[in-house]
C-alpha positions as CSV (number, residue, x, y, z in Angstrom):
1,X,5.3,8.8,-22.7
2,X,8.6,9.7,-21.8
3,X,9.1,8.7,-18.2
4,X,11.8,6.8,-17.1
5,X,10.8,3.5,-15.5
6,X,10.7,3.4,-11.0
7,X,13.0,2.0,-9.2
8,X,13.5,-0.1,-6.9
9,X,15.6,-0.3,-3.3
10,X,17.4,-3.2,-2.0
11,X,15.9,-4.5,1.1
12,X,17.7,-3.0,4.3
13,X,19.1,-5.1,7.7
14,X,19.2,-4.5,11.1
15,X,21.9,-2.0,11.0
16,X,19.9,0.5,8.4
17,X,19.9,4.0,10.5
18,X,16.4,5.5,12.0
19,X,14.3,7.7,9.7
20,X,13.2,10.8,10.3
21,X,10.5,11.4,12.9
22,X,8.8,12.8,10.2
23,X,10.0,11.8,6.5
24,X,10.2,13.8,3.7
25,X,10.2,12.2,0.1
26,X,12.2,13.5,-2.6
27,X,10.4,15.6,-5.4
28,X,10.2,14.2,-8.6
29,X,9.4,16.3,-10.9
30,X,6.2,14.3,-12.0
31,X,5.5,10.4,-11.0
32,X,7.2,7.9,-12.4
33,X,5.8,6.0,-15.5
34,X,6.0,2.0,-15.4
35,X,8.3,0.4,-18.1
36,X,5.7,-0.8,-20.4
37,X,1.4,-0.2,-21.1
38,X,-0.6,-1.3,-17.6
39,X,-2.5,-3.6,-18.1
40,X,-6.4,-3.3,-17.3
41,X,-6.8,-7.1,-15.2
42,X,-4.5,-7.8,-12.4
43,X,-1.6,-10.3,-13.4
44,X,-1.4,-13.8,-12.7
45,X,1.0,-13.7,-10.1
46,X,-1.0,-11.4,-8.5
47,X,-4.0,-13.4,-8.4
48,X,-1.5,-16.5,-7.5
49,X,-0.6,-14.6,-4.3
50,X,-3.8,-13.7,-3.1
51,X,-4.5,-17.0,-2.8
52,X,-1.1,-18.4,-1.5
53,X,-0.5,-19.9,1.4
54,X,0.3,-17.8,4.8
55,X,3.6,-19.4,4.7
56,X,4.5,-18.0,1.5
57,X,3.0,-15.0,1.9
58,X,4.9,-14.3,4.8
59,X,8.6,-15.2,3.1
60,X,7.6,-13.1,0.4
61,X,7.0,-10.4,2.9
62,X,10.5,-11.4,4.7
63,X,12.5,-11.4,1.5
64,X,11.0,-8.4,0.2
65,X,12.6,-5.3,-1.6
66,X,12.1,-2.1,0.1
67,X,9.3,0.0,-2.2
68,X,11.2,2.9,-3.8
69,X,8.6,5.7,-2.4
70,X,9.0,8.5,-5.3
71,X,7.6,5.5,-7.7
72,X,4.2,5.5,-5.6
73,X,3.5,9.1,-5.5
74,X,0.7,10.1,-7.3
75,X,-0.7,6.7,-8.7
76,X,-3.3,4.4,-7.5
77,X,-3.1,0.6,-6.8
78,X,-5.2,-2.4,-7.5
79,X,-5.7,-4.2,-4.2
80,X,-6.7,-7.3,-2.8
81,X,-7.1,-8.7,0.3
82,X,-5.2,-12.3,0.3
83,X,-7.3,-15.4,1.1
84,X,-4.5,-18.0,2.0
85,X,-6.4,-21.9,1.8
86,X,-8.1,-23.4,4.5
87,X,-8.9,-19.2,5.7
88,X,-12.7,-17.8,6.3
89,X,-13.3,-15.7,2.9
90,X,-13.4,-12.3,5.6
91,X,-12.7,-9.7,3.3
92,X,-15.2,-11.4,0.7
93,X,-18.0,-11.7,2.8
94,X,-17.6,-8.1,4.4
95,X,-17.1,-6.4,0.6
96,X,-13.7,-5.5,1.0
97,X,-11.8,-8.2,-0.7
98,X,-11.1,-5.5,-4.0
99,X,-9.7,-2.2,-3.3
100,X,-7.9,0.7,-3.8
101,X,-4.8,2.3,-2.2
102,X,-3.2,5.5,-4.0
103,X,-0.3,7.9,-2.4
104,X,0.5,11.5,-2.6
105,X,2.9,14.3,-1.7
106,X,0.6,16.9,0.5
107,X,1.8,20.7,0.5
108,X,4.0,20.5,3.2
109,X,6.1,17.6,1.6
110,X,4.8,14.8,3.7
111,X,4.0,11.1,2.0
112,X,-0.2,10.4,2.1
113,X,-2.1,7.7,1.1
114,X,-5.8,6.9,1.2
115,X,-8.1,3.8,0.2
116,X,-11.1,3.8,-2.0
117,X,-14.1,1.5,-2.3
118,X,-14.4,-0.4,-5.3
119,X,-17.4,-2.4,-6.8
120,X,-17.2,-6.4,-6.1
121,X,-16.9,-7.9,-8.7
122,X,-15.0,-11.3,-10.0
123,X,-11.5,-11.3,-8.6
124,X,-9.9,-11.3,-12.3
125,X,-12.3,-8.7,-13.3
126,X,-12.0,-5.1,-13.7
127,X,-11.2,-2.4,-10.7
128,X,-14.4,0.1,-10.7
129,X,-13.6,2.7,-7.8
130,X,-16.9,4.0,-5.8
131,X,-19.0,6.2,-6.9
132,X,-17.4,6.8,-9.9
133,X,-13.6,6.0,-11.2
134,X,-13.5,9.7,-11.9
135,X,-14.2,10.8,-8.7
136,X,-13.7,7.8,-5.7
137,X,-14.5,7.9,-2.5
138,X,-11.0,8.6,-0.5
139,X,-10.9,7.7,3.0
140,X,-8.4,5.8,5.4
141,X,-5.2,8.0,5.4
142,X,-2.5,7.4,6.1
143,X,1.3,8.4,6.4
144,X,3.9,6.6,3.9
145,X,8.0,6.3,5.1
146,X,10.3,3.9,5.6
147,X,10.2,1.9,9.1
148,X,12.4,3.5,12.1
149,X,13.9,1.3,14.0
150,X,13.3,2.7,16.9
151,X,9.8,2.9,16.8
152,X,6.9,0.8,18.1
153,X,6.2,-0.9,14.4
154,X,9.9,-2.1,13.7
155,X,8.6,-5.4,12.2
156,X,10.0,-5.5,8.7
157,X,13.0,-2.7,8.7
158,X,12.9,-3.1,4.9
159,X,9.8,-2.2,4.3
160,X,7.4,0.7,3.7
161,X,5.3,1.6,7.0
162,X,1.5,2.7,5.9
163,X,0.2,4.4,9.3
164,X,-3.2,5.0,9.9
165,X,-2.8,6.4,13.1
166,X,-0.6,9.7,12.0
167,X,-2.9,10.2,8.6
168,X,-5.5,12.5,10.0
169,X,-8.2,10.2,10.3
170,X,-11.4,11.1,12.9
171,X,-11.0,9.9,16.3
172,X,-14.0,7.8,16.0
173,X,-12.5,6.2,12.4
174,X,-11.4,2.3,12.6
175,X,-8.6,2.7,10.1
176,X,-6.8,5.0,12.8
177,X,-5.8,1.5,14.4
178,X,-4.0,0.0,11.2
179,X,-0.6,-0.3,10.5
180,X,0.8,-1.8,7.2
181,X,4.2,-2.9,5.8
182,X,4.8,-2.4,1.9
183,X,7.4,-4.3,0.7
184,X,8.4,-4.6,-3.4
185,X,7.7,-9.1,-4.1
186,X,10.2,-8.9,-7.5
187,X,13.3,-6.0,-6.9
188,X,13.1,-6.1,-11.0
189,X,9.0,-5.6,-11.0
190,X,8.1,-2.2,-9.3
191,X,4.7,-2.8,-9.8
192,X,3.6,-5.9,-7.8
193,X,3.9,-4.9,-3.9
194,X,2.6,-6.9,-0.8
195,X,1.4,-5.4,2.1
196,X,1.1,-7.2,5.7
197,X,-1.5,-5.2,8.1
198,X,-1.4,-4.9,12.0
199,X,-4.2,-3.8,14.1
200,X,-2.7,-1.7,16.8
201,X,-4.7,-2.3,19.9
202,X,-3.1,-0.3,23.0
203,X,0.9,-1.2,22.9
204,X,0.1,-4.4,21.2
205,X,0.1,-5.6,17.6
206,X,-2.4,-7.8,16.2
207,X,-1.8,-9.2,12.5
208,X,-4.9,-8.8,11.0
209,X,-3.8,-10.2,6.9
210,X,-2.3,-9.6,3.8
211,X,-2.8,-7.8,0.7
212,X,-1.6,-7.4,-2.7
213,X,-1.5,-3.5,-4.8
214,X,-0.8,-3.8,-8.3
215,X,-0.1,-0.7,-10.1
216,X,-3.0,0.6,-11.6
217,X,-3.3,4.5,-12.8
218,X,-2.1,7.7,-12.1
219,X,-4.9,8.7,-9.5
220,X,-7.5,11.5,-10.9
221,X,-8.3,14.8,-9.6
222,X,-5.9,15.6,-6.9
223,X,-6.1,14.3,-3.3
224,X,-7.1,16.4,-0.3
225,X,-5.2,15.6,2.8
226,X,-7.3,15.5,5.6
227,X,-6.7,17.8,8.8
228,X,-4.1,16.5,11.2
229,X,-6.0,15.7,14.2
């Protein structure tokens, strides 16, 4: 493998200018190849932080690097759903606590992304994507770019906004009310990346939890962006 390693970008202030109303990542020529082998379970400190405390979730979050966005195109990404101590297991009872996030560059240039189901097994076992790992189940889009300022979701300017409600999804579709930020936990580690979701309900924002993706592989077949709707 000759890739050169991702990497990543310092985490922005206040002062960072607005993006684009609609962002365009640069082209690599292929994705971007981790440093060394993955590996096939999820590393201890990911497993540490899905079961941290919301307080140290959240200065992770705040302290975060911003995600370098050409170094998430075209892979997919161990998640989890954080269960901080003293929190109803939610996401294990209702069979999401394991998942699967992956991004990709559509025709026009835009930045997808999508979820998959994945069987629930053990936390520190293996990721098995629904119905089959060579063919998941994709669903939940959603659009990948840095935060503007000057938006609605300004919460974390240096990170990654993941929004369900410009992805394409069905009128009818829950996801279409989510909206996540991505920042990078280690600047050196482009692999480990926590996520903090937001239910948009009318103007409001709800925080709805945390999540951890964990590089995983480069995602099979090639994603169809849904219709924009």
């Amino acid at each position: 493998m000759t890739d050169t390693p991702p990497t990543s970008t310092p985490s922005a202030t206040n002062g960072r200018s607005a993006a684009p109303a609609s962002f365009i990542a640069p082209a690599p020529a292929e994705p971007a190849a981790p440093a060394s082998p993955l590996p096939g379970l999820p590393s201890a400190a990911a497993l540490a932080l899905a079961r941290a405390p919301r307080s140290e979730l959240e200065r992770a979050v705040v302290r975060g690097a911003t995600p370098d966005i050409a170094a998430l195109i075209g892979w997919e990404f161990r998640g989890i759903n954080a269960t901080p101590p003293g929190a109803p297991p939610i996401a294990r009872l209702a069979g999401i606590q394991k998942f699967v996030k992956g991004m990709f560059r559509t025709d026009d240039g835009r930045v997808l992304g999508y979820n998959c189901p994945v069987v629930q097994n053990v936390l520190d076992g293996r990721w098995q994507t629904r119905p089959s790992d060579a063919e998941p189940k994709r669903f939940g889009f959603y659009t990948v770019a840095p935060v503007d300022p000057t938006s609605r979701d300004n919460e974390y300017l240096h990170a990654l906004l993941l929004d369900y409600g410009k992805g394409g999804n069905a009128a009818w579709d829950i996801t279409r009310g989510l909206r996540d930020y991505l920042v990078q936990v280690d600047a050196d580690n482009p692999d480990l990346l926590l996520g903090k979701a937001y239910a948009a309900i009318g103007p409001g924002r709800v925080p709805v939890g945390y999540f951890l993706l964990e590089r995983w592989r480069r995602a099979p077949g090639r994603p169809v962006a849904p219709s924009r709707r």
